[in-house]
C-alpha positions in Angstrom: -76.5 -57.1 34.2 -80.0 -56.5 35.3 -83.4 -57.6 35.0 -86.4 -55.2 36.4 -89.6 -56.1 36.1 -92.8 -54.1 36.2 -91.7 -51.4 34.3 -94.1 -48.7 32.7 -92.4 -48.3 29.1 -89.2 -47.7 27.4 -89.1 -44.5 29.5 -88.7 -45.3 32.5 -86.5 -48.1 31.5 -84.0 -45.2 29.9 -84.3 -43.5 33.4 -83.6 -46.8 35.6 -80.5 -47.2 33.4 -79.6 -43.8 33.5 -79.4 -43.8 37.9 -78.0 -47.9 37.4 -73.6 -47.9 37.3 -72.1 -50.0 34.8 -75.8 -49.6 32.7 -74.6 -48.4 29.1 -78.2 -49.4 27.3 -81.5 -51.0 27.6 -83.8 -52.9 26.6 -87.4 -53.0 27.1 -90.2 -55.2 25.9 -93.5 -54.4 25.5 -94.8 -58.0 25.8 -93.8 -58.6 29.6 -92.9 -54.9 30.8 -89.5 -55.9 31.8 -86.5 -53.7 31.4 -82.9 -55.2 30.3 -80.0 -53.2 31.5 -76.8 -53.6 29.5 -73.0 -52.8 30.0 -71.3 -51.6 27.3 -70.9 -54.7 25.4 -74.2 -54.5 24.5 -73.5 -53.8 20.9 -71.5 -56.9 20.6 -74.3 -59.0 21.0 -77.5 -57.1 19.9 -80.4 -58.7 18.0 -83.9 -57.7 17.1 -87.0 -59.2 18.5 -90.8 -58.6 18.0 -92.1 -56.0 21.1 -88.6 -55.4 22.1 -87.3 -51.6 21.8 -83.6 -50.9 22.8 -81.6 -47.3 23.5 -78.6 -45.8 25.0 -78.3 -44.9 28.6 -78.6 -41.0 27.4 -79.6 -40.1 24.0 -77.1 -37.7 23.1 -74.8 -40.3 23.9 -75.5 -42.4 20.3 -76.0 -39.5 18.6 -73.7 -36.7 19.7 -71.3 -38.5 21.9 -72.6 -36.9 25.2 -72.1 -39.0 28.6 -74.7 -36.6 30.3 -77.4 -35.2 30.1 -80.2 -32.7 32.4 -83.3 -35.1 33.4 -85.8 -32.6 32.1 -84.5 -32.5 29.0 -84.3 -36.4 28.3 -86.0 -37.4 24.5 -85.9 -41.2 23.7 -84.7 -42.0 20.2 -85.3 -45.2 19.6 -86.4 -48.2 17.0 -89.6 -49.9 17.7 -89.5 -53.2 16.5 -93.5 -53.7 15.9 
């Protein structure tokens, strides 16, 4: 979908996704500072890699079925594949 490079941390890479149409998750690895954004297919096709950490667009989304969510109020639940 799309590739942005440059990116701070998994943070900011939730927040790209989150203002991105069509971006249903992310990805974001540690190693390069790039940021993955996914459509919701995603799933279909995940895998794990080393430095990589992956979310939904919003968290509430996985874990409580939300599709929004206030900005200042944004946690990030993830896996961190170390």
């Amino acid at each position: 979908m799309a590739l942005l490079t440059s990116v701070a941390d998994p943070v900011a890479c939730q927040r790209a996704c989150q203002e991105y149409d069509g971006c249903f998750f992310f990805s974001y690895s540690f190693v390069t500072s790039r940021c993955r954004l996914k459509n919701d297919l995603a799933w279909e096709s995940a895998a794990s890699a080393i430095g990589v950490t992956s979310g939904p667009k919003y968290c509430d989304e996985f874990y409580r079925g939300k599709l929004s969510r206030d900005d200042d109020d944004v946690s990030l639940h993830m896996n961190l594949n170390n």
